[in-house]
C-alpha positions in Angstrom: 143.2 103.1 150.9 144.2 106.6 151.3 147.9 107.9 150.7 147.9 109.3 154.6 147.1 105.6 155.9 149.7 104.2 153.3 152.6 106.7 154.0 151.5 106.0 158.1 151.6 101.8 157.6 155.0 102.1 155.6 156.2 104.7 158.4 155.3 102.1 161.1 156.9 99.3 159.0 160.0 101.1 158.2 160.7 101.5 162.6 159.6 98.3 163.6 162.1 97.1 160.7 164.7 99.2 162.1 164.4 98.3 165.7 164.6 94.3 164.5 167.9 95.4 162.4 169.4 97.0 165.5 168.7 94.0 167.8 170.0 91.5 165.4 173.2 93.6 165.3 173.6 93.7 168.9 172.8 90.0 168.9 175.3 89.3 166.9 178.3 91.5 168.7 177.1 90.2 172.0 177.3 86.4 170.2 180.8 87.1 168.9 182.2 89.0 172.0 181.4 85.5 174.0 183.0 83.3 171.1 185.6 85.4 171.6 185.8 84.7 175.3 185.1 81.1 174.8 188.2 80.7 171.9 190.4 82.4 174.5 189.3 79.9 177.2 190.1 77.4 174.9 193.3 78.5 174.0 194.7 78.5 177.7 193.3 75.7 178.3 195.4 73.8 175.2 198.3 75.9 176.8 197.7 74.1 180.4 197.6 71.1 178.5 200.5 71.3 176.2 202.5 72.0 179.5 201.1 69.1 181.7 201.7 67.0 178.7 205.8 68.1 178.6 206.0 67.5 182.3 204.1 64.1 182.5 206.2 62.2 179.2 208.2 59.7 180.2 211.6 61.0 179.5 210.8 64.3 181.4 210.0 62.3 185.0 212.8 60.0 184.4 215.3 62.4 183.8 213.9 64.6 186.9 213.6 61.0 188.7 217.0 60.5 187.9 218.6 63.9 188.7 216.8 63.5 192.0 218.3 60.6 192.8 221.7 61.7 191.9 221.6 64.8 194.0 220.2 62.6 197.1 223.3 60.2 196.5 225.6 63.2 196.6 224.3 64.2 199.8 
């Protein structure tokens, strides 16, 4: 093998390397900007939870049961 064809196969290895490094990258910031998304989605969600589950315990709807009643008694 001549050095020309070496130098031109290593030249042709060394891009098509490159080009697989630089799609992996962008793979991976596209893969983390939608985790990043999801985690947030997640997060509100456990927010819209946590507040559902304060209204709905029992002492909560009693006590608003209750203080409904009272104020329809005053009336």
């Amino acid at each position: 093998m001549e050095v020309a064809t070496a130098i031109s196969l290593l030249t042709i290895n060394l891009i098509v390397l490159s080009v697989v490094i630089i799609l992996m990258i962008i793979a991976a910031i596209v893969l983390i900007v939608k985790l990043n998304k999801i985690a947030t989605n997640v997060q509100q969600t456990t927010a819209h939870v946590a507040n559902v589950t304060a209204w709905l315990s029992p002492v909560k709807v009693f006590g608003e049961l209750a203080k409904a009643l009272r104020s329809f008694k005053k009336r």
